[in-house]
C-alpha positions in Angstrom: 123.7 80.3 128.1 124.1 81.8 131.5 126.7 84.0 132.4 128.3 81.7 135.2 128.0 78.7 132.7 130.6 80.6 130.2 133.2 80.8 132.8 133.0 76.6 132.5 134.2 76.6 129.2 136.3 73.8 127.1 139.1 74.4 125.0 137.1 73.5 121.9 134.2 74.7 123.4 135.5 78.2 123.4 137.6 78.1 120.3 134.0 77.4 118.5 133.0 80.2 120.3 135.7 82.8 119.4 135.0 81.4 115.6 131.2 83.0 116.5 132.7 85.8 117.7 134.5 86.8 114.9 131.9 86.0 112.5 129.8 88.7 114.8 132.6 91.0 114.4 132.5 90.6 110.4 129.1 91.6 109.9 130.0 95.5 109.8 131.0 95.6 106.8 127.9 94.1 105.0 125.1 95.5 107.4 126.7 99.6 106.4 126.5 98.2 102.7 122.2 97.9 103.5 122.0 101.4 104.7 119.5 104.2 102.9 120.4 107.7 104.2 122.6 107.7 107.3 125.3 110.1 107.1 128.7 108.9 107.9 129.5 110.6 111.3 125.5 109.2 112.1 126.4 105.8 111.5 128.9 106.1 113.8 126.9 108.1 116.7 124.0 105.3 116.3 126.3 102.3 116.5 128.5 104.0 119.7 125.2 104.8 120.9 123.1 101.7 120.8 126.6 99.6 121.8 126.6 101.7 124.9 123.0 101.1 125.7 123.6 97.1 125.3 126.8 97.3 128.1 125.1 99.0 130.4 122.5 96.0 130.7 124.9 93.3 129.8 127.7 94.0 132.3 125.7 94.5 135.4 124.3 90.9 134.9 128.0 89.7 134.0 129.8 91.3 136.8 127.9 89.8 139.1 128.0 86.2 137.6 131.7 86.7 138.3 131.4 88.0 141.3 129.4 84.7 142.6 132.3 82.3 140.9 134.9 84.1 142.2 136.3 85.4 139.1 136.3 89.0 140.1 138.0 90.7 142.9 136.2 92.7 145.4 134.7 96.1 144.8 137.2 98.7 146.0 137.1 101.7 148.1 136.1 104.7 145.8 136.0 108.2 147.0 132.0 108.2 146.7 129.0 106.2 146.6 128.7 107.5 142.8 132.5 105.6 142.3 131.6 102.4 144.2 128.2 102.1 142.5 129.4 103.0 138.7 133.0 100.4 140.0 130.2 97.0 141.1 127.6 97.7 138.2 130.0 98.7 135.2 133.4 98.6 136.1 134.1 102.2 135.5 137.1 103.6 137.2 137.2 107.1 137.0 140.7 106.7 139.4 142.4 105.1 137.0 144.4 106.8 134.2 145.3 104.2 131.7 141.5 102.9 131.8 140.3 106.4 130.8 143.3 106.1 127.7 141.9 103.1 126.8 138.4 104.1 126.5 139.4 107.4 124.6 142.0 104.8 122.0 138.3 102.7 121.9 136.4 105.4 121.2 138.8 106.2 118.2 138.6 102.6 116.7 135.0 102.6 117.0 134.7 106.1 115.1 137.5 105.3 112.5 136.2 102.1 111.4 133.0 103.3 110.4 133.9 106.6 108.5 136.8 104.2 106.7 133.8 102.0 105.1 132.1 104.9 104.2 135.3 106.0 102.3 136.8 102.5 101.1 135.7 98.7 100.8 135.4 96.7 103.0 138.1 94.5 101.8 140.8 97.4 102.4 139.2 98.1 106.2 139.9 95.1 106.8 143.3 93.6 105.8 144.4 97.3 107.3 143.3 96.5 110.8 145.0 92.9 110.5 147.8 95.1 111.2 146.6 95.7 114.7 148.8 93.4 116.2 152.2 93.8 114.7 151.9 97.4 114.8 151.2 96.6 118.9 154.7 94.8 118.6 156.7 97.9 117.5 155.1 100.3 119.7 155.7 98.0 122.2 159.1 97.9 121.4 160.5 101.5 121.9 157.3 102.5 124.2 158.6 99.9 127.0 161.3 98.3 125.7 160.0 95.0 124.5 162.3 93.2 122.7 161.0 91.8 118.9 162.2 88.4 117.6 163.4 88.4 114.1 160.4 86.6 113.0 157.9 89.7 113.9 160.5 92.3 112.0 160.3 89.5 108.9 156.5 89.9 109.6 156.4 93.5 109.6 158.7 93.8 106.6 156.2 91.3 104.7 152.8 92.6 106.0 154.5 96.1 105.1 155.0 94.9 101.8 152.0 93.6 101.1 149.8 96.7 102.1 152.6 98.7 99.3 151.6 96.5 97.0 147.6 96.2 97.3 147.2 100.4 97.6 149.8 101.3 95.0 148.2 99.0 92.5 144.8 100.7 93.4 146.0 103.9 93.9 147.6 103.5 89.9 144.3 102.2 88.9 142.1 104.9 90.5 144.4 108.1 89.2 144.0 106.2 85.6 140.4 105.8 85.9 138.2 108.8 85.9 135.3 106.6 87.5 137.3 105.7 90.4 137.9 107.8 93.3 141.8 108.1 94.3 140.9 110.7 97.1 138.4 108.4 98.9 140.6 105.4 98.6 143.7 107.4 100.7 141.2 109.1 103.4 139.2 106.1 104.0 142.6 104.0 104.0 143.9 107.0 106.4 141.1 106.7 108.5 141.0 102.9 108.8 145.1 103.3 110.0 143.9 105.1 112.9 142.2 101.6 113.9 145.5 99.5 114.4 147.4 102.2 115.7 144.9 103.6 118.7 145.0 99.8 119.0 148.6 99.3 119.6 148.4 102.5 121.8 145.6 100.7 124.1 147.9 97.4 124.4 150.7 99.2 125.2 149.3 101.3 127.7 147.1 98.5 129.6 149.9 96.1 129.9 152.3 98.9 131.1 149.9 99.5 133.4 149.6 96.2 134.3 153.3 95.7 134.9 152.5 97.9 137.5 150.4 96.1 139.2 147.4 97.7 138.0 144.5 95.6 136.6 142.5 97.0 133.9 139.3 95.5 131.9 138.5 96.3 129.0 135.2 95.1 128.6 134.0 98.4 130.9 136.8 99.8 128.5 134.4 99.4 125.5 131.5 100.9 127.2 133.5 104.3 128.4 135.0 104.2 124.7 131.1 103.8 123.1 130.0 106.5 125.3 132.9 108.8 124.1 132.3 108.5 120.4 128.4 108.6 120.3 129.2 112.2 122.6 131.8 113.5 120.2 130.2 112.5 116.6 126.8 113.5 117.8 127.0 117.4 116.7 128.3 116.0 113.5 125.5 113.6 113.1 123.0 116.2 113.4 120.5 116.5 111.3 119.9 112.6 111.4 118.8 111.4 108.4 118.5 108.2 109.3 115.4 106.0 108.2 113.7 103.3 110.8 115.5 100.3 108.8 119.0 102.1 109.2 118.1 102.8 112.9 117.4 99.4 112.5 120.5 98.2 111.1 122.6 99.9 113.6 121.0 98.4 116.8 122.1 95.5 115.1 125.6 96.2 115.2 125.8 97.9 118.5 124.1 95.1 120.1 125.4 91.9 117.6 128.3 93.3 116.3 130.3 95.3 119.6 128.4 94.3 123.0 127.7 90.4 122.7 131.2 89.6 120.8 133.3 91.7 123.6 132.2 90.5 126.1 132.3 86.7 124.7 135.5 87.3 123.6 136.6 88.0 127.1 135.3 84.5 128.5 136.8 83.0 125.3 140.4 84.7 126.2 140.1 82.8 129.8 140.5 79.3 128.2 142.3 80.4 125.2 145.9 81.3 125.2 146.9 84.9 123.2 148.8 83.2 120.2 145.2 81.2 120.0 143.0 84.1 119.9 145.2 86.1 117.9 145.3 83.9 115.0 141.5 83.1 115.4 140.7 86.7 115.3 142.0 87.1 112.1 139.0 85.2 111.0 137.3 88.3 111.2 138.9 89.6 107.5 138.2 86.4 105.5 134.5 86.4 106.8 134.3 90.3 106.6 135.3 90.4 102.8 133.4 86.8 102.0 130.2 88.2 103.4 130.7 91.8 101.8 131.1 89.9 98.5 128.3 87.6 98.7 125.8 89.5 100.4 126.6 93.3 98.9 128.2 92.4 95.6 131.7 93.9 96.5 134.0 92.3 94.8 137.6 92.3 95.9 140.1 92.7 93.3 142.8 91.1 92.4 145.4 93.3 94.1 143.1 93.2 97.3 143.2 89.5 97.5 147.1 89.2 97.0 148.4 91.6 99.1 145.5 90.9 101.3 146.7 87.4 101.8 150.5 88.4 102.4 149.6 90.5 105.5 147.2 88.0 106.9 150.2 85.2 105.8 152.7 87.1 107.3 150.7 87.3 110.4 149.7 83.4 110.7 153.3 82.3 110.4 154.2 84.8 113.0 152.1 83.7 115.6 152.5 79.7 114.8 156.6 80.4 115.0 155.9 82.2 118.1 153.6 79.7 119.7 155.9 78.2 122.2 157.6 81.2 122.8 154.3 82.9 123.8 153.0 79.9 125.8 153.7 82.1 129.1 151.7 84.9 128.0 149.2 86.7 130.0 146.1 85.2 128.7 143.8 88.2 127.0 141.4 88.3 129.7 141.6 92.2 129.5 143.5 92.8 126.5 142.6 91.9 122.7 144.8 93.8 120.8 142.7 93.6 117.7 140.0 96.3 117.3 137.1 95.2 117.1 135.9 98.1 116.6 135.1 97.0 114.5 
């Protein structure tokens, strides 16, 4: 579909789209599960890398499609031809300070969530990035003030309650079992925290910024935060070890499972309203941990699945309670709070 086509979207139209989206997103879990001998920071460089490589030929083409229906602003004044060149083709805005935090909190999410597989299942990546959002909710509220209804601090308390609940029981389990690994289950847990948190730091920071009158995208976001992490993880990759069907593999999710879904999920986000996407993102775990189970045999246990579904309950109710409240919110043209780093 052409790029000047998506900006014509329906309402069910794009909610059919952001269910693709985050069925794209959930396909990490299951394509790491099919890899031979890639190391864990070379998973990471590869994906970064090859995520990188697909935005710089996507957004050119996309940027421009916007910039003939009149749903981009001008190119502005840069100090150089270098600025205004990298500003039309990519978006990049070396000016801007809040863009670069956001593409260093990106590069974070898109390291963490691949060394957290490689530690944990998918099951527990996932439910612990659900937490993206309510974690942006209290950072919001003592970084700038934002006041929290008593439905999100029930919500906290609850989704708080459920992730004490599914690690304790599997933390018990692991230090009683001498097959399981108690060690790996706290640093990839650890590691997969970073994911909602540098999250919450990049909401808080673009829509501060954006009270200030200061637009930033974070589709040009992703590719500055791609090109971090494959730069910082590639001395630790080194020696790859990678074979030509993990190589493979990775395209895959650099191309399938970053570039395509972010940038769709920033035309979806123009139709859709936040409460919308926000619930429809969390698609992303039930598909993640379905397809991990039925295509890589890794079976969520019972703890998993029960405090698993109080976090993502605690979440649903949140948002639907919230829905009217939130019908003035700034659509999530630039924002989505979730990680997809994933």
């Amino acid at each position: 579909m052409p790029f000047r086509a998506l900006s014509r979207l329906s309402h069910t139209q794009a909610v059919f789209m952001m269910i693709a989206v985050t069925l794209m997103w959930s396909i990490a879990g299951v394509v790491s599960r099919q890899l031979e001998s890639a190391a864990r920071f070379e998973v990471t460089f590869w994906r970064s890398t090859f995520t990188a490589l697909s935005l710089l030929v996507i957004l050119p083409v996309w940027r421009s499609a916007d910039r003939r229906g009149g749903l981009q602003a001008p190119v502005e004044q840069a100090r150089s031809v270098i600025g205004r060149t990298l500003h039309q083709h990519w978006g990049l805005l070396p000016e801007s300070r809040a863009f670069w935090v956001s593409g260093v909190c990106w590069s974070v999410m898109f390291t963490a969530f691949m060394l957290a597989l490689t530690f944990t299942s998918v099951a527990n990546v996932l439910v612990i990035m659900a937490l993206g959002p309510l974690m942006t909710a209290l950072l919001a509220r003592f970084a700038i003030g934002q006041r929290l209804p008593l439905r999100t601090w029930l919500a906290i308390v609850a989704a708080g309650a459920g992730i004490a609940y599914m690690y304790g029981s599997q933390m018990l389990t692991a230090l009683s079992d001498t097959t399981a690994s108690a060690s790996g289950l706290l640093l990839g847990s650890l590691i997969a925290l970073c994911v909602p948190v540098a999250a919450a730091v990049n909401w808080t920071v673009v829509q501060r910024s954006q009270s200030h009158g200061e637009r930033i995208d974070l589709v040009p976001s992703v590719l500055l935060g791609a090109v971090l992490s494959a730069l910082y993880t590639l001395a630790l990759a080194l020696p790859f070890s990678a074979t030509r069907a993990d190589i493979g593999w990775l395209a895959l999710l650099g191309l399938v499972q970053l570039a395509i879904p972010c940038v769709l999920s920033v035309v979806c986000a123009r139709v859709l309203k936040a409460p919308e996407v926000s619930l429809l993102a969390l698609l992303e775990v039930i598909f993640g941990i379905v397809l991990a189970w039925w295509l890589a045999n890794e079976v969520p246990g019972t703890e998993v699945l029960a405090g698993g579904s109080l976090v993502i309950a605690a979440l649903v109710i949140n948002e639907l309670l919230g829905w009217r409240s939130r019908a003035g919110t700034l659509r999530i043209q630039t924002l989505n709070t979730d990680a997809h780093e994933s």
